[in-house]
C-alpha positions as CSV (number, residue, x, y, z in Angstrom):
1,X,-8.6,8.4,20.2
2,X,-7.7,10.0,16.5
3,X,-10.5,9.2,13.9
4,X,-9.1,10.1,10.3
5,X,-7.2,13.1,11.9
6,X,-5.5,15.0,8.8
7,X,-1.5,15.5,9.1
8,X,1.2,17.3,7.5
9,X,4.8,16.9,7.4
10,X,7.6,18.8,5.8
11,X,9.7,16.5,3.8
12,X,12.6,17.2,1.8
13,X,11.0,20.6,1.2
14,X,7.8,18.8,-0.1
15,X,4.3,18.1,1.8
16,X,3.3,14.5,2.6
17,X,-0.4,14.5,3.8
18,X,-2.0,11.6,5.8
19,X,-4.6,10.3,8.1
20,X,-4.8,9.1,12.0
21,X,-6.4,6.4,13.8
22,X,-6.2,5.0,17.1
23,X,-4.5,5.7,20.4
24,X,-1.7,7.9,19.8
25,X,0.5,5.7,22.7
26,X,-0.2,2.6,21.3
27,X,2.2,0.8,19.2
28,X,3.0,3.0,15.7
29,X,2.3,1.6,12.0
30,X,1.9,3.0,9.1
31,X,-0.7,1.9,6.9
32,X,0.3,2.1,2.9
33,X,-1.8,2.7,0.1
34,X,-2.1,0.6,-3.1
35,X,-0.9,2.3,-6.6
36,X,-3.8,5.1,-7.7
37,X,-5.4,5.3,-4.2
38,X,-4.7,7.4,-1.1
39,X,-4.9,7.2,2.5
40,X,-8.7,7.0,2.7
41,X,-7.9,3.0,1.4
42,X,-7.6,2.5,5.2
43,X,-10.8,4.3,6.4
44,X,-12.9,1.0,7.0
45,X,-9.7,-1.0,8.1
46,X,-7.9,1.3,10.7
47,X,-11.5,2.2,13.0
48,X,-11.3,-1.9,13.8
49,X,-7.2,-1.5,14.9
50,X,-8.0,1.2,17.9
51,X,-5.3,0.5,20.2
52,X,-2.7,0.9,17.7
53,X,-1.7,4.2,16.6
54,X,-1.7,4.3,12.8
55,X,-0.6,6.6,10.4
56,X,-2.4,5.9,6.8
57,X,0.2,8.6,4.0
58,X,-0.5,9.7,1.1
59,X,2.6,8.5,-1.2
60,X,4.0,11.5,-3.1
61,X,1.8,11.8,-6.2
62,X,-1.6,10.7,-4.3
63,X,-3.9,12.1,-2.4
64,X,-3.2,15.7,-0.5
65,X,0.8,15.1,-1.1
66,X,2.5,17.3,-3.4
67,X,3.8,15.9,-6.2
68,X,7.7,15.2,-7.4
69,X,9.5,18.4,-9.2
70,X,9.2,18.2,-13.2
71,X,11.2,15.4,-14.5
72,X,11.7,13.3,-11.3
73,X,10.4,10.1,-11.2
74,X,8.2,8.0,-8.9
75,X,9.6,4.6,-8.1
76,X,9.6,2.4,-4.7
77,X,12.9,3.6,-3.4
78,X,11.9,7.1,-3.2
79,X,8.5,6.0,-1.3
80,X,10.8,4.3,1.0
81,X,13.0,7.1,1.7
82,X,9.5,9.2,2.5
83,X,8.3,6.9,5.0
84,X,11.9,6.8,6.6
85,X,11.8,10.6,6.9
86,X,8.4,10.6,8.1
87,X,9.4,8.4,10.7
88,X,12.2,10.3,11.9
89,X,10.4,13.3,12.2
90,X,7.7,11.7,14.5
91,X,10.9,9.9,16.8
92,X,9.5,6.3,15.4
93,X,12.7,4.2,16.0
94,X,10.6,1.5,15.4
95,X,7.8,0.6,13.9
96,X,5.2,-1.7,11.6
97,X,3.3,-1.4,8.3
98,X,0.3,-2.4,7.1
99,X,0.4,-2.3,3.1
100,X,-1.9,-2.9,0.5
101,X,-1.3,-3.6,-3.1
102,X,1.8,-1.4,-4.2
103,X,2.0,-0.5,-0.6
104,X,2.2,-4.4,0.6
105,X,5.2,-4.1,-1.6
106,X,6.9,-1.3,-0.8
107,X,6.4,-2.8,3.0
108,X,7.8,-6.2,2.4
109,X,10.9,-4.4,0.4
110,X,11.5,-2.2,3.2
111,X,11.1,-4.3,6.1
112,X,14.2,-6.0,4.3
113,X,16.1,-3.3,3.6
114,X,15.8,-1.5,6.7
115,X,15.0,-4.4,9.3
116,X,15.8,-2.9,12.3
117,X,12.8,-0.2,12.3
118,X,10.3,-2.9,11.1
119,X,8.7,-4.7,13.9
120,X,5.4,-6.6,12.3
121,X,4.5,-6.6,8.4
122,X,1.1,-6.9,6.9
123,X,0.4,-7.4,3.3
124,X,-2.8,-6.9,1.6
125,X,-3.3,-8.9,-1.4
126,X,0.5,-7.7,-2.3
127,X,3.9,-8.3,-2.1
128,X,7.2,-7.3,-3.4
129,X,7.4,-8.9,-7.1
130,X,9.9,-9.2,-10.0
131,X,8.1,-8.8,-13.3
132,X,10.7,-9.9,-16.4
133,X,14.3,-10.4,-16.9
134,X,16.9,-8.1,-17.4
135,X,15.4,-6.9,-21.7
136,X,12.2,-6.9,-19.8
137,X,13.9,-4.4,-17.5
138,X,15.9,-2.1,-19.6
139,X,13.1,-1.6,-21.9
140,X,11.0,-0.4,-18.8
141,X,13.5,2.3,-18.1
142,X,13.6,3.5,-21.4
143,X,9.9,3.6,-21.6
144,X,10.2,5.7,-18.4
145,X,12.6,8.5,-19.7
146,X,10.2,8.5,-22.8
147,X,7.3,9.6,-20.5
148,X,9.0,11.6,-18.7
149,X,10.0,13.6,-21.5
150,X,6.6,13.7,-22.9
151,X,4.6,14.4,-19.5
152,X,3.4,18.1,-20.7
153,X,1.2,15.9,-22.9
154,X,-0.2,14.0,-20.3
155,X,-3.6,15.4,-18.9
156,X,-6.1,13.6,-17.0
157,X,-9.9,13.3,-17.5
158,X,-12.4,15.6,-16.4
159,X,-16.2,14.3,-14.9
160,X,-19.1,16.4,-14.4
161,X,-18.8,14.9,-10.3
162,X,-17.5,12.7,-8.1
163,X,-20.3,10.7,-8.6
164,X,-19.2,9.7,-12.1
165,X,-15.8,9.6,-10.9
166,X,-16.6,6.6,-8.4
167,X,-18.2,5.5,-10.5
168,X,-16.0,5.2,-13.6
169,X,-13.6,3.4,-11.1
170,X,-16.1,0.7,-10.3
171,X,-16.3,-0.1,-14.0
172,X,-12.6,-0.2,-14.2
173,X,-11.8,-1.8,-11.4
174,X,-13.7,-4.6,-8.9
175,X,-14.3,-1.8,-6.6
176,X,-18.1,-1.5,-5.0
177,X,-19.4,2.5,-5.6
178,X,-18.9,2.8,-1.9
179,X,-15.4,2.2,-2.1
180,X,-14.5,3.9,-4.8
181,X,-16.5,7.1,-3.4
182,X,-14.0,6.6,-0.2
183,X,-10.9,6.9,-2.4
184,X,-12.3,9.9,-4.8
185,X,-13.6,11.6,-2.2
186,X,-9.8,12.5,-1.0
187,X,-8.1,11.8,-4.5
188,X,-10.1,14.6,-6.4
189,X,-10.1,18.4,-7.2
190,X,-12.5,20.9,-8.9
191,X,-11.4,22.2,-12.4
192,X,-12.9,23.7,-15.0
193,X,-16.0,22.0,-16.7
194,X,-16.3,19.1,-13.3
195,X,-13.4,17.3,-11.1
196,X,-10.7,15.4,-11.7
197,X,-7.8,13.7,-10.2
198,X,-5.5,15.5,-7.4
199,X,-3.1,12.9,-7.8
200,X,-0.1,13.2,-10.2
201,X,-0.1,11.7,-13.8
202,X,3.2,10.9,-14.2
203,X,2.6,7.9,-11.6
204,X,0.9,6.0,-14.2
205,X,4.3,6.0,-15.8
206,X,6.5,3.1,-16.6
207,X,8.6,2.3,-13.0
208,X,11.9,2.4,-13.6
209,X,15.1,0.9,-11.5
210,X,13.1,-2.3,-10.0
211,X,15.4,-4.6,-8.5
212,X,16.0,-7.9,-9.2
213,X,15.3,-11.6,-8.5
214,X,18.2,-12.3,-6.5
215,X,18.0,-8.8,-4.9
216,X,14.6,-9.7,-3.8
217,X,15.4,-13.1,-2.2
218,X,18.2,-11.6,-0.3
219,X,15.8,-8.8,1.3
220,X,13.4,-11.4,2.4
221,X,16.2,-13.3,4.0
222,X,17.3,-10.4,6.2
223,X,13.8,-9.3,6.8
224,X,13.3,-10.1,10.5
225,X,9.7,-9.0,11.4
226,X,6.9,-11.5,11.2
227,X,5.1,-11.1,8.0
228,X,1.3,-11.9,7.6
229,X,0.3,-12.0,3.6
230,X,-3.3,-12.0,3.3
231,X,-4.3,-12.9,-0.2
232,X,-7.7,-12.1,-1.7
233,X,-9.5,-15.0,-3.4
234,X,-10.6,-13.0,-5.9
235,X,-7.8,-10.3,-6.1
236,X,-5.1,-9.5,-8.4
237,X,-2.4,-11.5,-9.9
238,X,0.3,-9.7,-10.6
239,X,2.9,-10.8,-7.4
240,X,0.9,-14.3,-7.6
241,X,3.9,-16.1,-8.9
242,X,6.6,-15.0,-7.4
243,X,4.7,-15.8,-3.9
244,X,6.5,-19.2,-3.8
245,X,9.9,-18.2,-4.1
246,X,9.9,-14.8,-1.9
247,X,8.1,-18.0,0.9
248,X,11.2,-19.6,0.3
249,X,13.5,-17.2,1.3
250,X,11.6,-15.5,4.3
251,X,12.0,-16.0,7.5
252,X,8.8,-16.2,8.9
253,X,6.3,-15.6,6.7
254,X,2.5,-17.1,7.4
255,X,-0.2,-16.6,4.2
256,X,-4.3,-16.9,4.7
257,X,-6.5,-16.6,1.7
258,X,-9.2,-14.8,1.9
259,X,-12.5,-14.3,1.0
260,X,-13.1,-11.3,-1.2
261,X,-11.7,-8.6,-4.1
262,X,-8.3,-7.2,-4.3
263,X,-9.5,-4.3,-2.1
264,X,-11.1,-6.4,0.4
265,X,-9.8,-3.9,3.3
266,X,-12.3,-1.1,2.0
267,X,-15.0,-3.2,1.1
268,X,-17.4,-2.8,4.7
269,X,-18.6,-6.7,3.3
270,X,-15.0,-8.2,3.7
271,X,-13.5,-5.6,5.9
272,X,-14.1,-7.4,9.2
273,X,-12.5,-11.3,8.4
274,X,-9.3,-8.5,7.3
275,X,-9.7,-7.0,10.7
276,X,-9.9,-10.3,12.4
277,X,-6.9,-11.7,10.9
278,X,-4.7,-8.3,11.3
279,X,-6.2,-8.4,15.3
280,X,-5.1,-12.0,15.4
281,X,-1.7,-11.8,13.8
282,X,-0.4,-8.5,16.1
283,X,-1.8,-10.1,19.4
284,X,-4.5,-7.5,19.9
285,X,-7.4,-10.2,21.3
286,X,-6.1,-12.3,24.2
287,X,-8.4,-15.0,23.2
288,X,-7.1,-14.9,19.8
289,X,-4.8,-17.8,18.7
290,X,-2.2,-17.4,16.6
291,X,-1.3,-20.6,14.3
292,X,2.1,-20.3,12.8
293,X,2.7,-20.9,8.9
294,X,6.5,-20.0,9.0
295,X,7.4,-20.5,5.0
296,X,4.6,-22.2,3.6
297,X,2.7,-20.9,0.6
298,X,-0.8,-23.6,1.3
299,X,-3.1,-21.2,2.7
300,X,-6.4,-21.6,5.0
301,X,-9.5,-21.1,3.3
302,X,-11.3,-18.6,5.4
303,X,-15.4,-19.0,5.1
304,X,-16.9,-14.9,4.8
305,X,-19.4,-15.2,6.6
């Protein structure tokens, strides 16, 4: 049984870092981070999923990963192409993710793109979204290039601790200090004067080459693994509206409201109705009952209790 066991893997001649929970012959998933956080997003979730054998990363730019070469940019294709590499040099043919945020939509946008390795999807208060049309879109890549070009002039804060780091994100965020302190605890390093972030700048940069509407609609149609979407009641709202038409095109999507904040997962208050629902969706409890919501966008209320 792996409890948070570090890993390394050579990829593309960089380092991805990540985390390991479970039972390493149990079925493989990989558990994806939101934007900003690392792999310690998963350290309340993944003790409650023993029997599978999960594989939390840090995406290139977070956590104990090395960061993308001057001037390349961080964008969800390239994610993508990480976890496809990472799976290849672990022999996972096959396999499921369990995403949160950012990485419930790099999960749903893979799991079409590449549906024969995805076998089960869950999505944590995220999913795959198109935000503006095409003026929206080309102004987004030329803010990106901008950036880009001016990243020497990026540099992030310094804080006298981690302390004040967690808790600077708890007044920026609706994170609880114990959650934050999860995520800072892997996402910082010691500089001169205090700590500050390990993870790379340049992610805060405009994303460039988002695909589109249509694009979008035809990756949910050929996505072929069972999708769970767990929303958080009182989450974020950025995929929100675009819920109803990527429900339209899937194949078998089911969605369950929740009780809770956008990082819901992490939170040891809300963590457990997560657990419960993850349990019940991938058939981990015999007793458990799955009821099926293929395509519907009504979701059941579920008390926290």
């Amino acid at each position: 049984m792996l409890q948070g066991k570090e890993r390394r893997f050579e990829i593309t001649g960089r380092t991805l870092a990540g985390l390991s929970w479970g039972t390493p012959a149990g079925d493989p998933y990989f558990c994806l981070h939101g934007w900003l956080d690392n792999a310690a997003s998963f350290n309340v979730l993944a003790p409650k999923l023993p029997e599978l054998n999960l594989l939390a990363l840090d995406f290139a730019g977070h956590g104990h990963s090395d960061h993308h070469p001057p001037g390349y940019h961080y964008f969800p294709l390239a994610y993508m192409q990480d976890l496809l590499a990472t799976a290849d040099a672990l022999g996972w043919q096959q396999f499921g993710l369990i995403g949160h945020s950012m990485g419930a939509a790099i999960a749903s946008e893979l799991a079409g793109l590449f549906p024969e390795r995805v076998t089960k999807v869950v999505l944590i208060d995220g999913m795959v979204h198109h935000q503006g049309g095409p003026a929206e879109c080309n102004a987004r890549n030329r803010e990106a290039i901008e950036q880009m070009l001016r990243a020497h002039e990026k540099q992030p804060p310094v804080y006298p601790d981690v302390a004040a780091m967690a808790q600077r994100v708890t007044e920026a965020t609706d994170q609880s200090f114990a959650a934050a302190s999860e995520l800072v605890a892997r996402g910082h390093k010691a500089v001169a004067g205090g700590v500050t972030w390990s993870s790379d700048p340049r992610i805060r940069f405009a994303t460039p080459l988002r695909v589109s509407s249509r694009q979008l609609d035809a990756l949910m149609a050929a996505t072929t693994a069972p999708s769970l979407l767990l929303t958080a009641s009182r989450g974020d709202r950025w995929y929100r509206d675009g819920v109803e038409r990527r429900a339209l095109h899937h194949p078998n999507l089911e969605i369950i409201e929740l009780d809770g904040p956008h990082h819901l997962h992490l939170e040891h208050d809300y963590a457990d109705s997560v657990a419960h629902e993850v349990r019940r969706f991938l058939g981990l409890d015999a007793a458990a009952t799955a009821g099926t919501k293929t395509g519907t966008i009504e979701p059941r209320q579920v008390s926290q209790g």
